[in-house]
C-alpha positions in Angstrom: 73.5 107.8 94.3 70.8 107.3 91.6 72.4 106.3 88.3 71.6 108.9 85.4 71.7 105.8 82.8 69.2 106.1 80.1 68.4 102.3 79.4 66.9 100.9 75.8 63.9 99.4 76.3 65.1 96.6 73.9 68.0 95.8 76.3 65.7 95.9 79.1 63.9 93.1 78.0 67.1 91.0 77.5 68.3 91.3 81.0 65.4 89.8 82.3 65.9 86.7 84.5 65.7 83.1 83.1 63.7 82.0 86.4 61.1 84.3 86.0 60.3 83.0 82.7 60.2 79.7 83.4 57.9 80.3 86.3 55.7 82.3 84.3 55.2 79.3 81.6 55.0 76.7 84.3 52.2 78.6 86.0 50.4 79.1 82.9 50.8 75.7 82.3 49.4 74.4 85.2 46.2 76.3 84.7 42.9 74.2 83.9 41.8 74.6 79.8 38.6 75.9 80.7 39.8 78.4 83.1 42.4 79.8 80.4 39.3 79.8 78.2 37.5 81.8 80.2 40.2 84.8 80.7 41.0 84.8 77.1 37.2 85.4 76.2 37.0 87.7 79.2 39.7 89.6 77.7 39.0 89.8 74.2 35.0 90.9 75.3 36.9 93.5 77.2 38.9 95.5 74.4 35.9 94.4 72.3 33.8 96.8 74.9 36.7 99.6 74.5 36.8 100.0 71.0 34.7 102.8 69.5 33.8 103.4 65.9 35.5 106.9 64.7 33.2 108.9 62.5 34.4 109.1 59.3 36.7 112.5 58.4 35.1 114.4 56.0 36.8 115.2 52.9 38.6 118.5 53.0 38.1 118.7 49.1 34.8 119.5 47.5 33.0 117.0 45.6 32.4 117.4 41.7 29.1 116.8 39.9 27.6 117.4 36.6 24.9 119.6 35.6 21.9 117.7 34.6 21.2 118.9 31.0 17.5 119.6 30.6 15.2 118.0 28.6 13.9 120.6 26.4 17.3 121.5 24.8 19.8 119.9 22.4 22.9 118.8 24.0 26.2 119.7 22.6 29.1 119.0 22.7 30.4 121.6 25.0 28.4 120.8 27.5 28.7 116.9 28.0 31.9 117.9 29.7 31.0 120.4 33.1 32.0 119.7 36.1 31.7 122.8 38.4 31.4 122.0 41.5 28.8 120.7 43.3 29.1 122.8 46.9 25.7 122.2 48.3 26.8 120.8 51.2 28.6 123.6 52.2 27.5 127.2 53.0 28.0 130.6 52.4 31.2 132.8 54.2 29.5 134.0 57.6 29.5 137.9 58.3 32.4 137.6 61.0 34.7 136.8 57.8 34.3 139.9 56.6 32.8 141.6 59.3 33.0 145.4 59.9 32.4 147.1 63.1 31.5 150.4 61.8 29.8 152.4 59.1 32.6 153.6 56.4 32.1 157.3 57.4 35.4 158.4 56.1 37.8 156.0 54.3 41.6 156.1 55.5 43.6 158.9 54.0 46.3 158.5 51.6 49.6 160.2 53.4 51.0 160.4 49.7 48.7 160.7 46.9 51.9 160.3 44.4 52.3 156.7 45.6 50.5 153.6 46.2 51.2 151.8 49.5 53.7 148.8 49.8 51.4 145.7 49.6 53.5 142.5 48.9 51.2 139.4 49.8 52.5 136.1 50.3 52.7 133.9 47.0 49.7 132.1 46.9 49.6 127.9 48.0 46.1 126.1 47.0 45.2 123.0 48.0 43.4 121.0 44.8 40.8 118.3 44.4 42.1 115.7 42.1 39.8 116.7 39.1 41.4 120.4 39.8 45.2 119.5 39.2 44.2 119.5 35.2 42.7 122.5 35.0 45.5 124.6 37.1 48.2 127.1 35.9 50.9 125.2 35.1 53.5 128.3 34.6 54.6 131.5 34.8 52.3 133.5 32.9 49.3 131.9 34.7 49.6 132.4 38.2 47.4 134.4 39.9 45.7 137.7 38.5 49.2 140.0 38.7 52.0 137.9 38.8 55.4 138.5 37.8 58.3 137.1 36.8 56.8 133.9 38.3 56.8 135.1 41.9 53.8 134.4 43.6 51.7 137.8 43.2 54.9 140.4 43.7 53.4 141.7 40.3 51.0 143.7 42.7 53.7 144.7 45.9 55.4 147.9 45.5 58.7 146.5 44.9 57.7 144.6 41.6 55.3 146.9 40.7 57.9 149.7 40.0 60.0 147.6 37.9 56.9 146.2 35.8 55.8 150.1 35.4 59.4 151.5 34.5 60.3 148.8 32.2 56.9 148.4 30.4 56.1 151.8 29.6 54.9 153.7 32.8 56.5 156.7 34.9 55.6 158.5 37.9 53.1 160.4 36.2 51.2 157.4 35.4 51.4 156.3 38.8 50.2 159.4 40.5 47.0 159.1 38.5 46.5 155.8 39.9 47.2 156.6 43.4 45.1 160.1 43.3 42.0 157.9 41.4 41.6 155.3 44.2 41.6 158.3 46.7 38.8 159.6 44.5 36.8 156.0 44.6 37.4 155.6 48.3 36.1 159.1 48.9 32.8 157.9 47.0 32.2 154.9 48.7 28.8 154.3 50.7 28.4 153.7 54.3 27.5 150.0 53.0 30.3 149.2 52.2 28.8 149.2 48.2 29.1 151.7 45.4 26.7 153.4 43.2 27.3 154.6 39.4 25.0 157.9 40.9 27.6 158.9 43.1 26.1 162.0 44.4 23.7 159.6 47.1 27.0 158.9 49.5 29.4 161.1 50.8 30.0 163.1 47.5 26.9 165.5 48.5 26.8 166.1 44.5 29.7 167.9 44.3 30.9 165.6 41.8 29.0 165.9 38.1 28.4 163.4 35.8 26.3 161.2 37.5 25.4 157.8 36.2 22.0 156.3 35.1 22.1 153.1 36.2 21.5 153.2 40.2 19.5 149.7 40.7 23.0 148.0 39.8 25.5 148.2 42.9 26.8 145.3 42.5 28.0 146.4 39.6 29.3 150.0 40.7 31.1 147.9 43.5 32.9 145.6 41.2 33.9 148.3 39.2 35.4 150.3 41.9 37.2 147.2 43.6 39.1 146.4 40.5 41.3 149.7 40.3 42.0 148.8 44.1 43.1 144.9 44.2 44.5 146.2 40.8 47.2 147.8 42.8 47.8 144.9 45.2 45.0 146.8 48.3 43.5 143.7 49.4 41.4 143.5 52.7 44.3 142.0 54.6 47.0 144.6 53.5 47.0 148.3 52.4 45.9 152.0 53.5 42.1 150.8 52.0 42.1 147.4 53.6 39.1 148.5 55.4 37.6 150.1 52.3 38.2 146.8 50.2 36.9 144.7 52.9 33.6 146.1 53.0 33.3 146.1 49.6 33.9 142.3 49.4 31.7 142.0 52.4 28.6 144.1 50.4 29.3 141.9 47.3 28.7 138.5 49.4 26.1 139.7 51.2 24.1 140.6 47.7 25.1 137.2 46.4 21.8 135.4 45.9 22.2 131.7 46.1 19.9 129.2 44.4 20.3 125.7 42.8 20.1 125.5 39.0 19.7 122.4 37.5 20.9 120.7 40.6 24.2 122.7 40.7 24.5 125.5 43.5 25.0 128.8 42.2 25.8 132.7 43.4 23.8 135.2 41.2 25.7 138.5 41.9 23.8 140.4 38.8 21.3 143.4 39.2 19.1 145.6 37.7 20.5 147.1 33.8 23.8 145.5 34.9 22.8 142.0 34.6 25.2 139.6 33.4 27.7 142.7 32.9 27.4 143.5 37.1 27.7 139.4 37.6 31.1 138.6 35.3 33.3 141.9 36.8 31.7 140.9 40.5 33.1 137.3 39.8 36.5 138.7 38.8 36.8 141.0 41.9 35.5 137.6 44.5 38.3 135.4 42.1 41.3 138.0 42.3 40.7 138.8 45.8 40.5 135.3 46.7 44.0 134.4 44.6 46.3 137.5 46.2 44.8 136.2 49.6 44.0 133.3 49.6 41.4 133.7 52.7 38.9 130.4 52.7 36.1 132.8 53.5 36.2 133.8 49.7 37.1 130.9 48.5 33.3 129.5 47.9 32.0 132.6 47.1 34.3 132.9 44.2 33.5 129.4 43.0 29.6 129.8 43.2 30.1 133.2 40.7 32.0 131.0 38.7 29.3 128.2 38.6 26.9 131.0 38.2 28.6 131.5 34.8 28.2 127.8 33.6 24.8 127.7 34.2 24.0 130.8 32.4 25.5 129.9 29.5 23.7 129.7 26.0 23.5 125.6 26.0 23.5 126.0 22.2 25.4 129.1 21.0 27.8 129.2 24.2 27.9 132.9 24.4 26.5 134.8 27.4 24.3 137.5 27.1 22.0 140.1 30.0 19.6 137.2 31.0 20.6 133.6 31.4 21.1 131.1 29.2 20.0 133.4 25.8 22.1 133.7 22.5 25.1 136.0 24.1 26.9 139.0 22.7 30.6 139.9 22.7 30.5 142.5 25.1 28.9 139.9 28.1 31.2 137.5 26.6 34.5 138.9 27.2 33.6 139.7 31.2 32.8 136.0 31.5 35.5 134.8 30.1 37.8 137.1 32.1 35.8 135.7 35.5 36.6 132.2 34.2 40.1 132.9 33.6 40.5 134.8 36.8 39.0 131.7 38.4 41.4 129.6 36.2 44.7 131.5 37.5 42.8 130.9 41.2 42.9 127.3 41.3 39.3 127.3 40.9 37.2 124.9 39.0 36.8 125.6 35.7 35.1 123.4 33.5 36.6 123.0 30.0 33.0 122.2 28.3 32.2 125.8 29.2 35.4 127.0 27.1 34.9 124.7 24.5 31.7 126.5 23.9 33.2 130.2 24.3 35.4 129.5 21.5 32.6 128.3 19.6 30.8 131.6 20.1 33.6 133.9 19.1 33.8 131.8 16.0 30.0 132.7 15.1 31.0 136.7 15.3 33.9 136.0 13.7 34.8 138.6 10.4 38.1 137.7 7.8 39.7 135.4 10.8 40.3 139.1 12.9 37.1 140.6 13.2 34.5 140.4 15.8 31.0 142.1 15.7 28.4 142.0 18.5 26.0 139.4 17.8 26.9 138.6 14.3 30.2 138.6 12.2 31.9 142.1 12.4 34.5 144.4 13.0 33.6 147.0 15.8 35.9 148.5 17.4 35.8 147.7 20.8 34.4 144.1 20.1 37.3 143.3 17.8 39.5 144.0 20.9 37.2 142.0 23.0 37.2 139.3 20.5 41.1 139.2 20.9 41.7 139.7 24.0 39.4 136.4 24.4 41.5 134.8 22.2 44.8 135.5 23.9 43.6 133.8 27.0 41.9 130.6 25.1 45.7 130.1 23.7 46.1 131.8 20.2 49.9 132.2 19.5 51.3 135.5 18.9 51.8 134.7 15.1 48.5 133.7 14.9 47.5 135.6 11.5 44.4 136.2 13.8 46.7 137.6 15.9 49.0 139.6 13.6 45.7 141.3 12.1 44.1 142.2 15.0 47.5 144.0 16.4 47.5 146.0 12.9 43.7 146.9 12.7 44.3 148.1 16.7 47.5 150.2 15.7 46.0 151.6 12.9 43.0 152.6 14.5 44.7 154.0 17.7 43.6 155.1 21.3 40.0 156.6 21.6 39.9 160.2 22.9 36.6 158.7 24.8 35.3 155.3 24.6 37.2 153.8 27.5 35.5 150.5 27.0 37.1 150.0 23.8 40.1 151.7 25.1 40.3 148.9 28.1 40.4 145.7 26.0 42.7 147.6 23.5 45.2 148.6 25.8 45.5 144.7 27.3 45.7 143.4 23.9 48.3 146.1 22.8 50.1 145.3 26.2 50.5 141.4 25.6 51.4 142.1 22.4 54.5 144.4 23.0 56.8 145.8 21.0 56.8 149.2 18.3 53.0 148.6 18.3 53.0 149.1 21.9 55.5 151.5 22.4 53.4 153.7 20.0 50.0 152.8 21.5 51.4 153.3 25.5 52.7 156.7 25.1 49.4 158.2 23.5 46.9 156.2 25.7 48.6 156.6 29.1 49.1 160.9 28.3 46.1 161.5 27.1 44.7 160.0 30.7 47.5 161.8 32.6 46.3 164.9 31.0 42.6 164.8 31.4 42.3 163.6 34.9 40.6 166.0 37.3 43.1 167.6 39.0 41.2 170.1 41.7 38.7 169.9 44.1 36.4 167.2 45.2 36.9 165.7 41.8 40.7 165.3 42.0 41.2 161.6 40.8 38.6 161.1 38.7 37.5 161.1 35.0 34.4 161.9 33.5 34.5 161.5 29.0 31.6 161.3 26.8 32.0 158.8 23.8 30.9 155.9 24.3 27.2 153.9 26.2 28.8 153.0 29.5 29.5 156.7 30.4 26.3 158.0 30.7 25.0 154.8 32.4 27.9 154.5 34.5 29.5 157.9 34.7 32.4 159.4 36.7 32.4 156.4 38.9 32.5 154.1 35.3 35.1 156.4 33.7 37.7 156.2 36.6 37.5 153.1 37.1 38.4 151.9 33.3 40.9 154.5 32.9 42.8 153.4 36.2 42.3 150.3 34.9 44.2 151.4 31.9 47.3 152.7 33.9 47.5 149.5 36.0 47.9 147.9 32.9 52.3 147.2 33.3 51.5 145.2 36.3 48.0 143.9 36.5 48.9 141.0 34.1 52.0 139.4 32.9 52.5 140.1 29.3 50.8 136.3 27.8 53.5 136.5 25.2 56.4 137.7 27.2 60.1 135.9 27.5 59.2 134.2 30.2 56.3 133.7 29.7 55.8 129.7 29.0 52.6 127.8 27.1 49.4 127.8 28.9 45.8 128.5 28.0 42.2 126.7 29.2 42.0 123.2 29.7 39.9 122.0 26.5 
């Protein structure tokens, strides 16, 4: 019978026979020195034969270069320190990433239109280049776009999302209009996957009024109407408008025109009147998509907006205005700086020159250490809320007197009955706030757009107000998408000065 003994190798080799070694050496021994010569040069030419160079692995990180500074203009301070990243050896996501096998003829219905589907992605895990571990979130309140209570990005699954709305100031109400306004964006999307502020062009047939103006900027439309949706945790991996969000990521990297500027590759994503406005909320919707994902095939994309950004910045007043590199204006401002900080909260490279020298620009439109005009010191309405919103996420302190001001010149002022631009920034800087100014703010804002929603016909879901330039250049299509916005406010961000929310802000 054959033994079912497992013997160690190690023991093996000490039950060998003395004999055999000794007859081993003596044989060896008796061998002539230039024969043993021989065999050991035979042998080491042999494994000298076998061995084959491995190609060197390439780096799974990407590599980080400067951006030459050109001649012609001063260099300041804020710029000596960029380092976006240098990604010209890589290329673009390929159309199978986001590929779609049909036209969007009809977009998936909505079983419940008082509800918004259960998406709960899984919490995000990034893979950093060295440079990128001191620029990352480092807590709570900064992980990805929609976090909360420092769970990956539950902020934005149905579970979490209820308790952030119920306990923060929202109600079913609220929630209905959200749920019955993406059903009103999906029904307006084109059969390319895009948007277009003229809705009437796609599906609509014009039986939707309020058209918009501005119908060479569909990057911008896009954007716009993506937000509301990733807003409410639909991603193109999970959701009842997966396939509608997925073509709209796929139109927005397929318009992404990519050219090196001053040696640095960059994705332009801005068109027509939109400009730098269609770029900075097409950079948000490639960043957010990217962090509740985490798919690879957005990953570049989402860091060529960003170093899209840096380029265009004013090298000498570091705003941001329509065209590239021009003295910049709050409005353009505060959509950059929301890209960068969506980036930020992705784990994407950031550089901290480039918010060295957004600070420096709000401080030029500065007014009484609250007050922020357009171009110059003063205190507009919506560009004072820009102007603290910005300053929230560049790490002024809740008792900043800044701070403290702004809050009381916001309450005071109150909710616009139409300018939903100034109403948007408001609301988030109301929101982080909290408390009685909140409380008193919420309930007005989040009625009023209860109340004048559309609630029959084709136009069910939407939103369509006159007060303020973006509605008649971006109408209905604009107007529902701020205002939904607006409602997703109790879970779209964690409050930055919440209780558990900890200290972060840019890397400077």
């Amino acid at each position: 019978m054959r033994s079912s003994t497992v013997h160690n190798p190690m023991e093996a080799e000490q039950d060998e026979e003395p004999g055999e070694s000794r007859s081993s050496f003596l044989w060896l021994n008796a061998m002539p020195s230039w024969l043993m010569s021989t065999v050991v040069h035979f042998i080491l030419l042999l494994i000298l034969a076998l061995i084959t160079v491995a190609p060197p692995i390439a780096s799974a990180h990407l590599h980080i270069a400067s951006i030459p500074v050109l001649q012609d203009e001063p260099v300041l301070d804020f710029e000596e320190e960029r380092l976006p990243l240098d990604v010209s050896n890589t290329t673009l996501n390929s159309p199978s990433n986001f590929a779609i096998n049909s036209p969007i003829d009809a977009p998936e219905s909505v079983d419940d239109p008082t509800s918004i589907a259960d998406v709960d992605p899984a919490p995000i895990h990034v893979d950093t280049s060295d440079s990128g571990q001191e620029t990352v979130p480092r807590n709570d309140s900064t992980l990805p776009v929609g976090s909360y209570l420092g769970s990956g990005l539950d902020g934005r699954g149905e579970q979490a999302r209820k308790q952030a709305v119920f306990t923060s100031g929202g109600n079913d109400a609220s929630e209905a209009a959200v749920a019955a306004a993406l059903e009103w964006l999906a029904n307006h999307q084109m059969p390319d996957g895009g948007w277009n502020y003229d809705h009437r062009v796609g599906p609509c047939n014009a039986r939707c009024n309020h058209a918009g103006t501005l119908t060479d900027c569909r990057t911008g439309a896009t954007a716009q109407a993506l937000l509301p949706f990733l807003g409410a945790g639909q991603t193109h991996k999970t959701g009842k408008y997966k396939k509608n969000v997925e073509a709209g990521l796929y139109f927005l990297t397929q318009q992404m025109k990519v050219k090196t500027q001053m040696g640095l590759q960059c994705g332009d994503l801005a068109q027509g009147g939109g400009s730098m406005y269609s770029h900075g909320m097409a950079a948000i919707v490639l960043c957010e998509a990217y962090a509740m994902t985490h798919d690879k095939g957005l990953m570049m994309p989402a860091q060529l907006s960003l170093n899209h950004i840096v380029y265009a910045q004013d090298p000498v007043g570091g705003g941001w205005r329509y065209g590239v590199r021009t003295p910049g204006d709050t409005s353009v401002v505060g959509w950059q700086l929301m890209a960068l900080k969506s980036g930020h909260m992705a784990y994407l490279q950031v550089p901290p020159g480039t918010i060295v020298g957004a600070n420096k620009f709000l401080d030029s439109v500065m007014s009484d250490y609250a007050y922020y005009g357009y171009t110059d010191p003063g205190r507009g309405q919506a560009t004072t809320a820009i102007g603290m919103l910005c300053r929230m996420y560049l790490g002024w302190k809740k008792d900043h007197p800044g701070i403290e001001k702004g809050i009381e010149y916001l309450s005071k002022t109150g909710p616009s009955p139409g300018n939903m631009y100034y109403n948007y920034y408001a609301t988030q800087c109301m929101r982080h706030y909290e408390g009685e100014h909140w409380d008193k703010w919420n309930v007005k804002m989040r009625d009023s757009l209860v109340k004048s929603q559309e609630k029959d016909g084709h136009m069910k879901g939407s939103w369509a107000m006159k007060g303020d330039h973006g509605t008649e250049r971006g109408g209905r299509l604009y107007c529902t998408s701020m205002a939904t916005m607006i409602l997703e406010v109790y879970y779209r961000h964690m409050p930055i000065y919440g209780k558990n929310a900890a200290e972060d802000e840019f890397p400077l």
